[in-house]
Each structure stands twice: as C-alpha cells, then as structure tokens.
FIVEXKOL-369285 format. One record per residue (C-alpha): residue number from 1; residue in one letter; x, y negated, z negated. Coordinates in steps of 0.05 Angstrom, whole numbers, always signed. Each point is the difference from the previous one (the first is absolute). Example, Ala and Ser with C-alpha at 12.3 -4.5 7.8 and 13.67 -1.06 7.14 Angstrom:
% FIVEXKOL-369285
    k  r      c1      c2      c3
    1  A    +246     +90    -156
    2  S     +27     -69     +13
END
This chain:
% FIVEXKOL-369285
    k  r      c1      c2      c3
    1  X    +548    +814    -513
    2  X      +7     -33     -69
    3  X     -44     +14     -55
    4  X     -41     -49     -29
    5  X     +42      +1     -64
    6  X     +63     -16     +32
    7  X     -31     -54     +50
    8  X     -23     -33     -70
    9  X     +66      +3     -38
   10  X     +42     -21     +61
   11  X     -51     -64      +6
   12  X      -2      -6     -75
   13  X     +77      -8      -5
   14  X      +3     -51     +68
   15  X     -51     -43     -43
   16  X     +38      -2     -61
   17  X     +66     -17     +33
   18  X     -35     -57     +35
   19  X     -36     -20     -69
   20  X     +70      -4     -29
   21  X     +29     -44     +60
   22  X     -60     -56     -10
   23  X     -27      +2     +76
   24  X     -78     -13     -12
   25  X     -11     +12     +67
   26  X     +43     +68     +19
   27  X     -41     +18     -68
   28  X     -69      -4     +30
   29  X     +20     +25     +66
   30  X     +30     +65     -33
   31  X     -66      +8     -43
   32  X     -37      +0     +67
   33  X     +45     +51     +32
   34  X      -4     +41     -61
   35  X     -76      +3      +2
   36  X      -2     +14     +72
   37  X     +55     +55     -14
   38  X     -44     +30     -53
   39  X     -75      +7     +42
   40  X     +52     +24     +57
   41  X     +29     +64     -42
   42  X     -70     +10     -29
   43  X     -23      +0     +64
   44  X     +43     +50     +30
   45  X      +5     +43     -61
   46  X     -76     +16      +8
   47  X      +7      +9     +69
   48  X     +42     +62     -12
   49  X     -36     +18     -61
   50  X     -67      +9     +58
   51  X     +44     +30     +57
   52  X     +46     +49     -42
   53  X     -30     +49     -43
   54  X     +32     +17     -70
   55  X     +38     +50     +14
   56  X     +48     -10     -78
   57  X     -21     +67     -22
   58  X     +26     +45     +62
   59  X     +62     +13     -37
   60  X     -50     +35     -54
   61  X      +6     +74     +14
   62  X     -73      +9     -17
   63  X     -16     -49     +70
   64  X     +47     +35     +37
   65  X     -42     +59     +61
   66  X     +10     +69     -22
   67  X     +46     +30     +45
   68  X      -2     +79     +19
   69  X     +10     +57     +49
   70  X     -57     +51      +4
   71  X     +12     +61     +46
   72  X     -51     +42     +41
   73  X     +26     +60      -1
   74  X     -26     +55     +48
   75  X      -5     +74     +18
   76  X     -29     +54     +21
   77  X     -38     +54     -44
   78  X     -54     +56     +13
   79  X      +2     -32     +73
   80  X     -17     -66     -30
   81  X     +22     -69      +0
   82  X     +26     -22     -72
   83  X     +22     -51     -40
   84  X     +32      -7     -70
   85  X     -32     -27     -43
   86  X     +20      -5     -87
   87  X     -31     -23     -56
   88  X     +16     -71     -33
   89  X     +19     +18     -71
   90  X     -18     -76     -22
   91  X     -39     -63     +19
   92  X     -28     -15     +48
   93  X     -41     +54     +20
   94  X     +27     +38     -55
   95  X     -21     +80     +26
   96  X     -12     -23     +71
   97  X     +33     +29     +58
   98  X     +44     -41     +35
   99  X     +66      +3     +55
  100  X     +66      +7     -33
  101  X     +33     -63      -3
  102  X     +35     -54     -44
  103  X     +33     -71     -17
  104  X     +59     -16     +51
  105  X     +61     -12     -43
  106  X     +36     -70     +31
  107  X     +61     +25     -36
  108  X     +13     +55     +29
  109  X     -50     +19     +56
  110  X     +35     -24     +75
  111  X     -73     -12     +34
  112  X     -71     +26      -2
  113  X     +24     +67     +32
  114  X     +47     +16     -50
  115  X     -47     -20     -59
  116  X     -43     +48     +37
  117  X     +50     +59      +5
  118  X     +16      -7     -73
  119  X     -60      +5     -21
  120  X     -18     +53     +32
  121  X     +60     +46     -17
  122  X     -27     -18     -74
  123  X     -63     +18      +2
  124  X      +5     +64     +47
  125  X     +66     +13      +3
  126  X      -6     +16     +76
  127  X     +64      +6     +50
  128  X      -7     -18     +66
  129  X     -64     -35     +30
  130  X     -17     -33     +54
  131  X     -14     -81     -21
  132  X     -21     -58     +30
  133  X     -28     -60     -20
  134  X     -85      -8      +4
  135  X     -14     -74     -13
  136  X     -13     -42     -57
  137  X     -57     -23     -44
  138  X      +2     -56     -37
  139  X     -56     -46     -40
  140  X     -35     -22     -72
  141  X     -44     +55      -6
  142  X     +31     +70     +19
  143  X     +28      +8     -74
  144  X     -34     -30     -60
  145  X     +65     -19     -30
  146  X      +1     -59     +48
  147  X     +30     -20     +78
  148  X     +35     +54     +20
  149  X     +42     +30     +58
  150  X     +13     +77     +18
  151  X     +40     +21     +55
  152  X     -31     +74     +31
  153  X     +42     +50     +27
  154  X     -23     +62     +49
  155  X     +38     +64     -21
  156  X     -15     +64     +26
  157  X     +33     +63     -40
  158  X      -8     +74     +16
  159  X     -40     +37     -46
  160  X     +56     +46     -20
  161  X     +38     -59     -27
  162  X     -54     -32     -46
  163  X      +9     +41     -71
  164  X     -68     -16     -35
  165  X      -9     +67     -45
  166  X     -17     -20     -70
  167  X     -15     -66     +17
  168  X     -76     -17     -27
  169  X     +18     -70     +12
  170  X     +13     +12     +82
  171  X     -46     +24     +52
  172  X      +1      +1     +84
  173  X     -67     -24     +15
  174  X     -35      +6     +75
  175  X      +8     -64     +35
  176  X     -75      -2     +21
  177  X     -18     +21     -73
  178  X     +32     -38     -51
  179  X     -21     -13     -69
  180  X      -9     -78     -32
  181  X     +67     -33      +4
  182  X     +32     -57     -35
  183  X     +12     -71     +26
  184  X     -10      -8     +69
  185  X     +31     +68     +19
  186  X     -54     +30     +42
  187  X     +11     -52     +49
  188  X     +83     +19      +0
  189  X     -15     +81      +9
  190  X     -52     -31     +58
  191  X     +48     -44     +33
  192  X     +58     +59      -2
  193  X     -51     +58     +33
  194  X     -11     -47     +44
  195  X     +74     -18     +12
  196  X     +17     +71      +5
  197  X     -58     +16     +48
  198  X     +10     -55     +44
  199  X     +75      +9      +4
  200  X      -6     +76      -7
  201  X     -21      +6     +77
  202  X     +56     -27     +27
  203  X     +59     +21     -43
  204  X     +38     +54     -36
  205  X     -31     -17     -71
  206  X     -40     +59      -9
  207  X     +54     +47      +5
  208  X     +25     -41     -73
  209  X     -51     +40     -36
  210  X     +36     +61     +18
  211  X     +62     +37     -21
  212  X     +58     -19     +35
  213  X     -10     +70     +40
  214  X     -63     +11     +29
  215  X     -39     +48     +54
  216  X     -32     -35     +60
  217  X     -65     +29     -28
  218  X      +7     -37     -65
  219  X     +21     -68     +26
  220  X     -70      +4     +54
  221  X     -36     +12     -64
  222  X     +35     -65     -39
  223  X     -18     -45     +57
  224  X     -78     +32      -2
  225  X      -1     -17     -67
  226  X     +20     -72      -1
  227  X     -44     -13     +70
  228  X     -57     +38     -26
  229  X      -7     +26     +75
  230  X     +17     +81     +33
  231  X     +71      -9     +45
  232  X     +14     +52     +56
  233  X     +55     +37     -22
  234  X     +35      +8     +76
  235  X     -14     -78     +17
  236  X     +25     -24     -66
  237  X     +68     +50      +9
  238  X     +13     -32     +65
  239  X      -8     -73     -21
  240  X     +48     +25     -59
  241  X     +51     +17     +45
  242  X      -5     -53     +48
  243  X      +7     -46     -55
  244  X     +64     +38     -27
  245  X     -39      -9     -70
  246  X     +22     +74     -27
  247  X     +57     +52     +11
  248  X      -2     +70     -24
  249  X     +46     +13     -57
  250  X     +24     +71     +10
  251  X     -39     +31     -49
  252  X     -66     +36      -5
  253  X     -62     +12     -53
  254  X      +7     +60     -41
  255  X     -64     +43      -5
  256  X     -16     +73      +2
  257  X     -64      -2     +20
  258  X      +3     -50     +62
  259  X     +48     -11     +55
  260  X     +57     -49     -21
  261  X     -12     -70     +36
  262  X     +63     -48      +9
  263  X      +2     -52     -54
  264  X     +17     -79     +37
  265  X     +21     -58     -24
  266  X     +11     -75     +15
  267  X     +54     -17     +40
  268  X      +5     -63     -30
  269  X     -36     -61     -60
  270  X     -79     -12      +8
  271  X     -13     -46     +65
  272  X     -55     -21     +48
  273  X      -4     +21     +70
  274  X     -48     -41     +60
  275  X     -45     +56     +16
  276  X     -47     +47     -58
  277  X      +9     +68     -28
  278  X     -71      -3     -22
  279  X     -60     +30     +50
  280  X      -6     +56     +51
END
C-alpha cells in the first residue's frame, strides 16, 4: 500500500504537469482525486496504526525474551531423593539457590538439548547422564529482568559421578525439603519429581541413578526411593526378567564380611515398558 507521502507527491506532480498544459478542467478534476487520495491513505494508515501494534523496537536486544536452559538434576543420597541446586553469584537473587542453568548461545548451540548439555558439562563437569527434555516456561514475570523463556531439562546422575567436595557454593538438597529458590524454580524441581515419578513406574529410569553395575538389591531400593512405596523383592525380579530390563554382567560385589551378590546391568538405553515395576 502507498504511503501517504508518496500518494501526495505522485498527485502533486500529475497536477503540475496538467497546470503546465493549460487544461482548467483536467486541473480541478486532479485536485479532487488528490484530496480523495489523501483522506484515503490517512484513512488506511490509521487503520494499521489500531490493528498492528508497534513492534519498531523488537530488533532492540533489551525487548528481545531471555532465552535459557535450566537443568533438574537428580540423585540419590542417604536413601533420599536430591536435587542440585548452586548459588547465583549475581543478580537476581544474588545468594539464592537456584538450578544450574544458562543463556543458549544461537551461534553455536544446535537446539535446546545441546544448550542444555553444554551447560551442564560447565557447570558440573559430569560424563554421562541420562537427559530428556521437561517442558518449558515462558512469561513477563518469572525473571525481573523482563519476558523471558527457559527451556528445563530432567537429568538424573549417579551419586558417584557428581564431585561436589569443596564446593560451599553447591549442595544436593531433599526433594520434599528444599530451601527458598530463585525465579520460578520450585515449580521446575516440582514438575521433574513429578516427571520422574510418574514415568519412573513404568520404565528403566531409576536404574540412571545408579552405577552402570548394580546388585538387584540396590536397583529395588532406587525404584523405592523414587515411588516412595516398599517393592517385593521376588515379584519385582520376575517382572525384571520378563521384561528383559537387566542382564548379569559376570562379576560380583567384593566384601569380607557378607556373601558376594552378582552385580546386573542394563541390557540396553532407559525405556518404558506397558506393565509397572512398582507394588507387590
């Protein structure tokens, strides 16, 4: 659509040219044209002015949402249910405890999942994990340095990987008992108990919080944990080998006091099965 600058120069110039040629009449018809032209383009220009909102200033990186990756990351210590947690060493929430996370980079990270995995190997340095993406949450008010976006991650980690000695600044806190957190992170460690709860029943994700060899004793007492209910230790065998969830791997525990017990392992990546390991 024309602007009403150009509609006025265009009949501006048609006016003069027929000025120039001496036809009175072209002359007045012109003048009416123009005016009509002119209410026309005003017109029109407000209408989009009331239907479009400004948006001239979302190329100003200070409008632009806040994009980031936060990660709940989870274990299991003294027979509990953790999550890390760190402190923010600025504002906002300077002191608080919050979930690792950070900016995504668009130069250089591939999606959400790798922003994720980067930032994680940053701030923990951790190897292998189990990862999957929790949901998003989004909106005006989560961070008081304006709209903003974050992109949560589950993670589950065993215990023996996560090297927190001399690291005031880290802490695994109880999942039913944690302290104030920053933005709208309570929610997030909520929404991922839940996730791993839910989904716990009915898959091999428990066994993640473990070491990559296990005894059948230990991996009953993973899923306990995360259900927050007793398993029968015969049932839940059976189900594991109907399921063809573990295999034993040849080797045994070590201990002088007790009788060795075979150590298992997962014959293959975490998946879901149609039936629960949970219950009697």
């Amino acid at each position: 659509m024309p602007s009403v600058r150009s509609s006025a120069l265009e009949m501006e110039s048609a006016l003069a040219r027929a000025a120039d040629s001496g036809a009175a009449a072209p002359v007045l018809v012109l003048a009416l044209e123009l005016a009509l032209a002119l209410v026309l383009a005003l017109a029109l220009d407000m209408l989009d002015k009331l239907d479009m909102p400004d948006h001239a200033d979302e190329t100003d990186p200070d409008r632009r949402p806040l994009c980031t990756v936060d990660a709940v990351i989870m274990t299991i210590e003294d027979e509990r249910l953790r999550v890390l947690l760190h402190r923010r060493p600025r504002a906002p929430y300077d002191g608080a405890w919050a979930l690792p996370g950070g900016w995504i980079h668009a130069d250089e990270d591939a999606d959400t999942q790798g922003a994720m995995q980067r930032v994680i190997k940053d701030k923990t340095g951790l190897p292998g994990y189990y990862l999957e993406q929790l949901r998003t949450y989004s909106g005006p008010v989560r961070d008081p340095r304006g709209w903003s976006v974050s992109v949560a991650h589950l993670a589950l980690v065993p215990r023996a990987d996560l090297a927190l000695e001399d690291r005031p600044d880290v802490t695994l806190a109880d999942v039913d008992a944690l302290p104030p957190l920053a933005f709208d992170h309570d929610a997030i460690v909520a929404d991922g108990v839940e996730r791993l709860r839910g989904k716990g029943a009915y898959s091999s994700l428990p066994a993640a919080l473990l070491g990559e060899e296990f005894t059948l004793s230990e991996l009953k007492r993973a899923y306990e944990i995360v259900l927050g209910n007793a398993i029968d230790l015969s049932s839940f065998k059976r189900k594991l080998i109907q399921l063809d969830m573990i295999e034993e791997s040849g080797k045994k525990t070590k201990s002088g006091s007790k009788r060795p017990a075979m150590l298992y392992r997962l014959t293959g990546p975490a998946r879901t099965f149609n039936r629960s390991l949970g219950g009697q």
